[in-house]
C-alpha positions as CSV (number, residue, x, y, z in Angstrom):
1,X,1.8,-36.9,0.9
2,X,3.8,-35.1,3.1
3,X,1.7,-32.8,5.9
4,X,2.8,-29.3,5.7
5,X,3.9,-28.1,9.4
6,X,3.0,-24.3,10.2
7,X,5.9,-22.1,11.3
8,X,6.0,-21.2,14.8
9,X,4.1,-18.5,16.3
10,X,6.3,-15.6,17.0
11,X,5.1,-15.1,21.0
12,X,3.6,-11.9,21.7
13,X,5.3,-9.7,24.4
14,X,2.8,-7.1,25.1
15,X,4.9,-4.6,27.0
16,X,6.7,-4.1,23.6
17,X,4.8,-1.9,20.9
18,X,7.2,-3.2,17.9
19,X,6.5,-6.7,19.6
20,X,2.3,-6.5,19.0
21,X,2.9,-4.9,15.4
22,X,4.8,-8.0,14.9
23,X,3.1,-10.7,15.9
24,X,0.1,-8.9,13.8
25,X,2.0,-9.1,10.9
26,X,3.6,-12.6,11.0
27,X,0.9,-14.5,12.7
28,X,-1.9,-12.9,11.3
29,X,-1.3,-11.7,8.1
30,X,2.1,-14.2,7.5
31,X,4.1,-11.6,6.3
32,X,7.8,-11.4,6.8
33,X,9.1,-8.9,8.7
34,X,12.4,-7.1,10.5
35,X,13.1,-4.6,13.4
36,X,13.3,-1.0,11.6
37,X,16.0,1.7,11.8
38,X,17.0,2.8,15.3
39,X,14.9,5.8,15.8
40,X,15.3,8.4,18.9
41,X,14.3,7.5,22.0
42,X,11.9,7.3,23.6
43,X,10.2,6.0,20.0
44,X,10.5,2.2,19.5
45,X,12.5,1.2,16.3
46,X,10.0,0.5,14.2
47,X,8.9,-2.2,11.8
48,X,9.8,-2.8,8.8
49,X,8.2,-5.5,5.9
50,X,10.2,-7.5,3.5
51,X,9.4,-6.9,0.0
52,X,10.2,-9.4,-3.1
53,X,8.2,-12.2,-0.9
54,X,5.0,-12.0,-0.8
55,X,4.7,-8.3,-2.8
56,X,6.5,-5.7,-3.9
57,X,5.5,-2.1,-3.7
58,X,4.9,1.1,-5.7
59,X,5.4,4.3,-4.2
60,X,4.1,7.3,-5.6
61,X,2.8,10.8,-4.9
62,X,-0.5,10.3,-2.8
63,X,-2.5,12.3,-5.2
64,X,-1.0,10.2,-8.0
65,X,-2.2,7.0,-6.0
66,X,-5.7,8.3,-5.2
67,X,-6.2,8.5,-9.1
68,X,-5.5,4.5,-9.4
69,X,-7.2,3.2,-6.5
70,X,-10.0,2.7,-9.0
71,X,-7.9,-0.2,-10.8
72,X,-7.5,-2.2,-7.5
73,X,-10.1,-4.9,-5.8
74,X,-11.1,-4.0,-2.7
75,X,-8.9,-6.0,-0.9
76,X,-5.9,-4.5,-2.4
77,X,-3.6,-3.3,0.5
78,X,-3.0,0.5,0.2
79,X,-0.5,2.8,2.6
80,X,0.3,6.6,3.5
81,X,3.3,7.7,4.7
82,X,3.5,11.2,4.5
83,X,2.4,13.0,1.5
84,X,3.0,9.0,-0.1
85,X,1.3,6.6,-1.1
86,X,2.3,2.7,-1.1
87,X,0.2,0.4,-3.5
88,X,1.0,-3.3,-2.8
89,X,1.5,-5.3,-6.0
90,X,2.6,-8.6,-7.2
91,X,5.8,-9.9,-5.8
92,X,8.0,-9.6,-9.7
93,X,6.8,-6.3,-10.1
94,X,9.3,-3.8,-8.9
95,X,11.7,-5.9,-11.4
96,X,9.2,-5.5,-14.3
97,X,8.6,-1.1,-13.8
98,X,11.2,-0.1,-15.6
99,X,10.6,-2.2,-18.9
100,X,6.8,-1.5,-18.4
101,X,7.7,2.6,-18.0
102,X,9.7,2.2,-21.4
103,X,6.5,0.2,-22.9
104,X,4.2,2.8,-22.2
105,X,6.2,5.4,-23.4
106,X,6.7,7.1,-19.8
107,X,10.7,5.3,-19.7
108,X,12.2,8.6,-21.5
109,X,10.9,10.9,-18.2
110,X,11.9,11.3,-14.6
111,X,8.5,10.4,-12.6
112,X,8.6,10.6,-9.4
113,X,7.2,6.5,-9.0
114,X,9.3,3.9,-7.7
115,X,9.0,0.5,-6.9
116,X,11.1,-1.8,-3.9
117,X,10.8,-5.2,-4.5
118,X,13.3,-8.2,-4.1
119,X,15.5,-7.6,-0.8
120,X,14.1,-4.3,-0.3
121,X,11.9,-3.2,3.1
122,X,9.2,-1.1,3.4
123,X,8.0,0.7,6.9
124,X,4.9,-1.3,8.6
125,X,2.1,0.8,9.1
126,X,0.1,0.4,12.5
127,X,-2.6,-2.6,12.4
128,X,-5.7,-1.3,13.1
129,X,-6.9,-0.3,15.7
130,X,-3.7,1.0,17.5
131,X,-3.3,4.2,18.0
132,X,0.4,5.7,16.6
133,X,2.4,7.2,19.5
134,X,2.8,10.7,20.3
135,X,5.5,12.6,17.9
136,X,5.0,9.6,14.9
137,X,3.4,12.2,12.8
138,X,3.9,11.1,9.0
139,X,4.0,7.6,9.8
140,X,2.7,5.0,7.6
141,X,-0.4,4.3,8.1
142,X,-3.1,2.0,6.4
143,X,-5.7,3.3,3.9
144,X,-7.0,-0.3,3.0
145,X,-5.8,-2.5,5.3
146,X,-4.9,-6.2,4.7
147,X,-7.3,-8.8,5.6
148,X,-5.9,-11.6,8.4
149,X,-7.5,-14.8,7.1
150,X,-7.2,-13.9,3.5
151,X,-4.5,-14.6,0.6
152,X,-2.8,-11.0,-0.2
153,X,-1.6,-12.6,-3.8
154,X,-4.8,-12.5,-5.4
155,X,-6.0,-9.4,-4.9
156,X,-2.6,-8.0,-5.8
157,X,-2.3,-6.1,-9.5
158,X,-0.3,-8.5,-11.8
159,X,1.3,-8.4,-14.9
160,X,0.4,-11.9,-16.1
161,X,-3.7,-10.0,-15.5
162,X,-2.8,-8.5,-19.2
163,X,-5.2,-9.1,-21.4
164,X,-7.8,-10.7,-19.0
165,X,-9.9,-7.7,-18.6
166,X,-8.1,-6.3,-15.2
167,X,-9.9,-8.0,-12.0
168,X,-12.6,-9.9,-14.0
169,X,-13.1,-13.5,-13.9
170,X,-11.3,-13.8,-10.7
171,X,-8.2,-12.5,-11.9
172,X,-5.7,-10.4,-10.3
173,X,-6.5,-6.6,-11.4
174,X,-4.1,-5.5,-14.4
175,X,-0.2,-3.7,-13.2
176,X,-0.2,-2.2,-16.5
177,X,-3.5,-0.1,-15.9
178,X,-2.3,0.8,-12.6
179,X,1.3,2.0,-13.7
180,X,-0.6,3.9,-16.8
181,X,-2.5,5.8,-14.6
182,X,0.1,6.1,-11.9
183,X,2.7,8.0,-14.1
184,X,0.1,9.7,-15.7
185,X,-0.8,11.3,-12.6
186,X,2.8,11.4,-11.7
187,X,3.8,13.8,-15.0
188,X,0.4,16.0,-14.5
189,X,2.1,16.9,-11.4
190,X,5.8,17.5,-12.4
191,X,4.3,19.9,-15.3
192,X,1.7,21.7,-12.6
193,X,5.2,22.4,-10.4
194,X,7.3,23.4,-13.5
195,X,4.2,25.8,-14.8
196,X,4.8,27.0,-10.9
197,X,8.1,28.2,-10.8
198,X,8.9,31.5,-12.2
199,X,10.7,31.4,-15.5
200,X,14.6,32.0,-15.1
201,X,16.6,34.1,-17.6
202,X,20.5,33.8,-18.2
């Protein structure tokens, strides 16, 4: 048997924000990741994560994402950017949305829930314990942050969990729960700013 060989610590420059978030992410964690967008100086670019590797992500409304934290394990990685929320999910599972939307009977209706998966990139929020920098208002940040030390894949919602009772039995909790409730959430909130607007009369 062939010994596996780690890959090489990335070295940690410490006079370089984007260079600590880094080496957090790929030495720590041993998640893939890639200088962000240029941003105005005097901001460092940020960091960005690869998605379709190790997980994809759902982004939805953060009020639509605070009604299906419920359906996730504990160690379920969970993000806010803004007024979004990012739930990390199995790596397949941006692919799958669509045919699962159509499955549920949510396909037929614009929700505001997305997925980026395979060759996509998702802004890094700050590990914890570091402060953002002035005038990053709105950045991502971590709700439930990923454990270093721990495998991200099993605590990730799956669709292969169907039918195995969610997170029970040492399972990965159930996608199809999570999406349910997501766009659930996600249509109670496109009716509550339709019922909002003022009528309009040709």
């Amino acid at each position: 048997m062939v010994p596996t060989v780690p890959f090489p610590r990335r070295p940690l420059d410490v006079r370089r924000p984007d260079a600590v978030v880094r080496y957090w992410y790929e030495n720590e964690l041993g998640w893939a990741t890639v200088p962000g967008a240029p941003v105005e100086a005097p901001v460092e670019a940020p960091v960005e994560l690869l998605t379709g590797l190790r997980f994809d992500v759902l982004e939805a409304p953060a009020e639509a994402g605070y009604a299906a934290l419920r359906h996730l394990m504990p160690g379920s990685p969970v993000a806010v950017c803004a007024d979004r929320m990012r739930v990390f999910v199995a790596a397949g599972s941006a692919e799958e949305l669509p045919g699962l939307l159509d499955w549920l009977e949510w396909g037929s209706l614009a929700l505001d829930l997305r997925a980026t998966g395979s060759g996509g990139r998702v802004a890094a929020p700050l590990p914890p314990g570091l402060l953002p920098a002035a005038g990053s208002q709105g950045a991502a940040v971590w709700l439930r942050p990923p454990e270093p030390g721990r495998e991200v894949e099993s605590s990730l919602p799956a669709l292969s969990a169907l039918g195995r009772g969610g997170g029970g039995g040492g399972g990965a909790p159930d996608l199809v729960r999570l999406v349910e409730t997501m766009a659930t959430e996600c249509h109670r909130i496109r009716l509550r700013r339709c019922c909002g607007q003022p009528l309009a009369f040709s």
